[in-house]
C-alpha positions as CSV (number, residue, x, y, z in Angstrom):
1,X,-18.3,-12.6,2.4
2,X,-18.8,-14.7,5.9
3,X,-14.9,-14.3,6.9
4,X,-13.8,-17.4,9.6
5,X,-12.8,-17.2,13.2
6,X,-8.8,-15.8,11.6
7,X,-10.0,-13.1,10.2
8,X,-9.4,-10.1,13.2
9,X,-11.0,-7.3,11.3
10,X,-14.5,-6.5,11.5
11,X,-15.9,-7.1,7.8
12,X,-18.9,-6.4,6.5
13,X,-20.6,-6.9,10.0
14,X,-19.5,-3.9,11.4
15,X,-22.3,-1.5,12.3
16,X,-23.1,0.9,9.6
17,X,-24.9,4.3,10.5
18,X,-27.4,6.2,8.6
19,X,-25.1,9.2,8.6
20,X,-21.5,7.4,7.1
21,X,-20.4,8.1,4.0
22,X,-18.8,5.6,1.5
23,X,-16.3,6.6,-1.1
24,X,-17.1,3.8,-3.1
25,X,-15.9,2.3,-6.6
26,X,-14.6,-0.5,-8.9
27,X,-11.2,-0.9,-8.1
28,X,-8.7,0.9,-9.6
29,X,-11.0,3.7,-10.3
30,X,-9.6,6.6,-8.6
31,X,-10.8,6.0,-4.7
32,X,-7.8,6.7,-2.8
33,X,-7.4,9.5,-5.4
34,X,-10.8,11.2,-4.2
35,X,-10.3,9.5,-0.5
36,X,-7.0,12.1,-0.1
37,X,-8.9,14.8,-1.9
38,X,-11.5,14.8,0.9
39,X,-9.2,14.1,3.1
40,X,-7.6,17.9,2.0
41,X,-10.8,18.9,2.3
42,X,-11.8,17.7,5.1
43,X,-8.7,17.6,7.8
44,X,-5.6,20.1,8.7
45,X,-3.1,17.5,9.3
46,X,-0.9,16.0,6.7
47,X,-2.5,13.2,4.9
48,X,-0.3,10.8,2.6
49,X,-0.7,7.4,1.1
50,X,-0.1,5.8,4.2
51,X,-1.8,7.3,6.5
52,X,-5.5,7.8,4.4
53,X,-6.8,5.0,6.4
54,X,-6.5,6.6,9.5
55,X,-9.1,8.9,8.1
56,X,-11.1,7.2,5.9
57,X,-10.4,3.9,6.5
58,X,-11.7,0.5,4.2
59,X,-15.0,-0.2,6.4
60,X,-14.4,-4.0,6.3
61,X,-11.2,-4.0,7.4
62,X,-10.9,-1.5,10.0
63,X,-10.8,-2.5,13.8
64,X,-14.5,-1.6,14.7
65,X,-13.8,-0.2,18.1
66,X,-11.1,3.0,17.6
67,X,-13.8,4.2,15.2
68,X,-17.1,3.0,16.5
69,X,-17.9,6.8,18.2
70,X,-16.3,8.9,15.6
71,X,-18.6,11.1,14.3
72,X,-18.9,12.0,10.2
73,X,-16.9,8.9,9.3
74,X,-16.2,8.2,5.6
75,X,-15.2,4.8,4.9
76,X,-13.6,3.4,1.4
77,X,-15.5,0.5,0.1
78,X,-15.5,-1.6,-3.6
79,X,-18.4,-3.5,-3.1
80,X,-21.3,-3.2,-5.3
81,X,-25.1,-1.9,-3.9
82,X,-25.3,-2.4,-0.7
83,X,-28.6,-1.1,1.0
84,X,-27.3,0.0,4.4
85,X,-25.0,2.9,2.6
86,X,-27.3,5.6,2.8
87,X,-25.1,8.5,1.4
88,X,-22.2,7.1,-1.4
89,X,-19.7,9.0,-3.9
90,X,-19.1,6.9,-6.4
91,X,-16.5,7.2,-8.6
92,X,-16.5,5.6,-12.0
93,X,-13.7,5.3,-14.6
94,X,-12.9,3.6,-18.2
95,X,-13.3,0.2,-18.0
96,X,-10.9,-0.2,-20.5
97,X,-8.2,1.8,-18.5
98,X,-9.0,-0.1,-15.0
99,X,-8.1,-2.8,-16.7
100,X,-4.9,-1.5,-17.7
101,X,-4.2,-0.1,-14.2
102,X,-5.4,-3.5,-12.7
103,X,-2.9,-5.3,-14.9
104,X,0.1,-3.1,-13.7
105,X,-1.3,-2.7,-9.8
106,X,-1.5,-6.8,-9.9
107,X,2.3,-7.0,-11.3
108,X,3.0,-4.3,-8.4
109,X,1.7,-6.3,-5.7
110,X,3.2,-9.7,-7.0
111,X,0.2,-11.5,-8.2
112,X,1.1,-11.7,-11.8
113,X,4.7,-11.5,-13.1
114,X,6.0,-8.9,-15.8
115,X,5.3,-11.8,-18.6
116,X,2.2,-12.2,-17.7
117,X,0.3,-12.6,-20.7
118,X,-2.0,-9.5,-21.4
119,X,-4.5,-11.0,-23.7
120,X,-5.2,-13.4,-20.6
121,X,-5.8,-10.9,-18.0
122,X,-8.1,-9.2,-20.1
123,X,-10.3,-12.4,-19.8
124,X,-10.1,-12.8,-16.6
125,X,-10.6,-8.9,-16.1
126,X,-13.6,-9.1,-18.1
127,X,-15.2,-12.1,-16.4
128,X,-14.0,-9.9,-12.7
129,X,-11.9,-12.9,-11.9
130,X,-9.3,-10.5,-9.8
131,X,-11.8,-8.6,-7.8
132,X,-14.6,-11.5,-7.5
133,X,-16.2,-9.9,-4.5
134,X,-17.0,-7.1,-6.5
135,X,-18.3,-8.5,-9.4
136,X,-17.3,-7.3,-12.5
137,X,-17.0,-3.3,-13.6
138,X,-20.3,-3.6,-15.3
139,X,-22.0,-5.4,-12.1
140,X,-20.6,-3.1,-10.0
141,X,-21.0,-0.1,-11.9
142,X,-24.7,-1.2,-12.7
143,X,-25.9,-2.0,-9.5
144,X,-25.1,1.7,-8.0
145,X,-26.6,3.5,-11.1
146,X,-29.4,1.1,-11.4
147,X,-30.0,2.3,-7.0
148,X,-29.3,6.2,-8.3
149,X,-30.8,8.6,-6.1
150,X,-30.2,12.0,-4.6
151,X,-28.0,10.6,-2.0
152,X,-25.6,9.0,-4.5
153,X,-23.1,11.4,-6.3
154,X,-21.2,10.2,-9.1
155,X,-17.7,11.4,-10.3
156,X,-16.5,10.6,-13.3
157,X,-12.4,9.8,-13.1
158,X,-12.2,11.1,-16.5
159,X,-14.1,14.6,-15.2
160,X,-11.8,15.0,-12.4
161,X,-8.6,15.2,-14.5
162,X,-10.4,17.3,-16.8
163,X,-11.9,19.8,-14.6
164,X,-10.4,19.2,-10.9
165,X,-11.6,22.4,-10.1
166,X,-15.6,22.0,-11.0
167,X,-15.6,18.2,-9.7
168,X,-14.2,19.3,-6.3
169,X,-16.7,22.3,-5.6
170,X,-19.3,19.5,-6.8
171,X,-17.5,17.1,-4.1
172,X,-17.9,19.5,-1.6
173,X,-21.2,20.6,-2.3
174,X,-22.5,17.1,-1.3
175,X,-20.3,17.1,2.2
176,X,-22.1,20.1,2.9
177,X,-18.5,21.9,3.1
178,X,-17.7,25.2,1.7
179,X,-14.8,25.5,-0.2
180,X,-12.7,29.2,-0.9
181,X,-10.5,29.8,-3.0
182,X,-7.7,29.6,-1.3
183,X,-8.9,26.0,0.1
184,X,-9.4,25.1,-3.5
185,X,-5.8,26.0,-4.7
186,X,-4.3,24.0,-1.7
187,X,-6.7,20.6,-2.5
188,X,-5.5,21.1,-6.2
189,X,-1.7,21.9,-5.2
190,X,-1.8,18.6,-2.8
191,X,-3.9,16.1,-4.9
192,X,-2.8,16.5,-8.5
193,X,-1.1,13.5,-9.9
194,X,2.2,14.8,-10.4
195,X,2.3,16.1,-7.0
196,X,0.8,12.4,-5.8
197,X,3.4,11.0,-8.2
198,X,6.4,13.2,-7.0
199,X,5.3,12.6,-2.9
200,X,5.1,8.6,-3.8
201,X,9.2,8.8,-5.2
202,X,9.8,10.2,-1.4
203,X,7.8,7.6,0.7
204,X,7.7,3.8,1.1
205,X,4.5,2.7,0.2
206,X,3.0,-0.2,2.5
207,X,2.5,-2.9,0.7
208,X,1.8,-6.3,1.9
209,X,4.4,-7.9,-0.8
210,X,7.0,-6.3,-3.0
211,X,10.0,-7.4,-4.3
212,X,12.7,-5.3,-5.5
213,X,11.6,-5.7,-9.1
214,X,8.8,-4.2,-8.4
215,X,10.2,-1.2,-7.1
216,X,9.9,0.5,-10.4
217,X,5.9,-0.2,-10.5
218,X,4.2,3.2,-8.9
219,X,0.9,3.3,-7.3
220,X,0.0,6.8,-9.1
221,X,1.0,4.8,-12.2
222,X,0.2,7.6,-15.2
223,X,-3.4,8.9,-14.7
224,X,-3.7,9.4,-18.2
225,X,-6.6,8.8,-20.4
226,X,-6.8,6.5,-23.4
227,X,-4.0,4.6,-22.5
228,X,-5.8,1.3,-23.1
229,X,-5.7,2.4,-27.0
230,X,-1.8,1.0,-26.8
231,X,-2.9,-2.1,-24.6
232,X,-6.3,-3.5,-26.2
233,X,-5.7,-5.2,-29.5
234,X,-9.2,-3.6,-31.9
235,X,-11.3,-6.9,-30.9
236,X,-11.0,-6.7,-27.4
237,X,-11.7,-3.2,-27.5
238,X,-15.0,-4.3,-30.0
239,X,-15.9,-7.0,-27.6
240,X,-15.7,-5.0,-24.3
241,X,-17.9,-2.5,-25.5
242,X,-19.9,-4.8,-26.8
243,X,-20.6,-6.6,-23.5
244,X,-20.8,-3.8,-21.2
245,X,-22.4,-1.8,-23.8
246,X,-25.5,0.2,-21.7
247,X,-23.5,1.1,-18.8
248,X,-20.3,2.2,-21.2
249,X,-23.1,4.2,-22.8
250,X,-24.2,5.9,-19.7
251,X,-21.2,7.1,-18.3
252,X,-19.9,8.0,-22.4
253,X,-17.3,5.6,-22.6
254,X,-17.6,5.4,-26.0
């Protein structure tokens, strides 16, 4: 988007290098999930919730300057294909179940209200009415796999709960950073959910707005799979599939 004159962040006109890498993905798909992961990887200090972005920070809305010379920066972006990101993990989930986690993250963050009406987000979920610079999931999933190359990896959310250990090697693999054993133990001990779930119970979270009914609402909400099974009534679930068929089919969302 052209931002106006208000707007003190850099956007999407910041200068992109050939050599940045973009942890990118539809929201609510696992990116600050994989962003801390690297982050373990990547970095000896102590890296939390609220401090990912001083690592890998959102590229359009980062101040430009205090990481303009960094070398081997990693940004987080949502957007869909962009040609200037020349080296991209994307990370795909369930549409069905970032539509669940977009219903509760929305409630979190005060957009909606607890009575919100579920069979009304899913509409608006399904037609990307909450994340409209994105597109929708299938726009945005499409338009990476439909650019695939050998400079995009794709991780699977689903993969990642299922076998951390085999979609981290494969993470590092495409850094170009060896990973022991050891180094592996430590990224699984840090990054898996309930430790992310336990470590969010101890910090304040920085949110922008959240009232104290909200409290109860957690970032690392459940992580679980197939939760949209007690969420979808049979036809949505019939007519999601039916519309985002070809890229449901690809990433065996069935």
């Amino acid at each position: 988007d052209i931002l106006d004159s208000s707007y003190k962040k850099i956007g999407k006109f910041i200068l992109i290098k050939d050599e940045d890498i973009f942890v990118t993905s539809y929201p609510k798909s696992g990116n600050t999930w994989v962003r801390l992961i690297i982050a373990n990887m990547l970095f000896k200090e102590n890296v939390s919730y609220n401090n990912i972005d001083d690592y890998l920070p959102e590229f359009y809305s980062w101040n430009e300057s205090s990481f303009l010379n960094k070398k081997n920066r990693i940004f987080k972006s949502h957007d869909y294909f962009d040609h200037r990101f020349k080296k991209v993990i994307y990370i795909v989930r369930d549409p069905r179940e970032v539509l669940v986690s977009s219903y509760y993250f929305q409630m979190k963050i005060g957009s909606i209200s607890r009575k919100y009406s579920k069979r009304e987000f899913f509409n608006e979920f399904i037609n990307g009415t909450y994340d409209s610079n994105f597109g929708s999931w299938d726009e945005n999933v499409g338009s990476w796999y439909g650019a695939k190359n050998k400079n995009i990896i794709f991780m699977r959310y689903e993969d990642l709960i299922n076998n951390p250990k085999k979609e981290i090697r494969r993470l590092g693999t495409f850094l170009n950073k060896k990973i022991s054993n050891k180094k592996l133990n430590k990224i699984l001990k840090n990054t898996s959910f309930n430790s992310l779930k336990e470590k969010e119970k101890k910090i304040s979270l920085n949110w922008p707005s959240l009232g104290k009914d909200q409290k109860d609402l957690h970032f690392f909400r459940s992580g679980k799979k197939e939760s949209w099974k007690k969420f979808l009534l049979p036809r949505e679930n019939k007519l999601i599939k039916k519309i985002w068929s070809k890229n449901m089919r690809v990433f065996k969302y069935n």
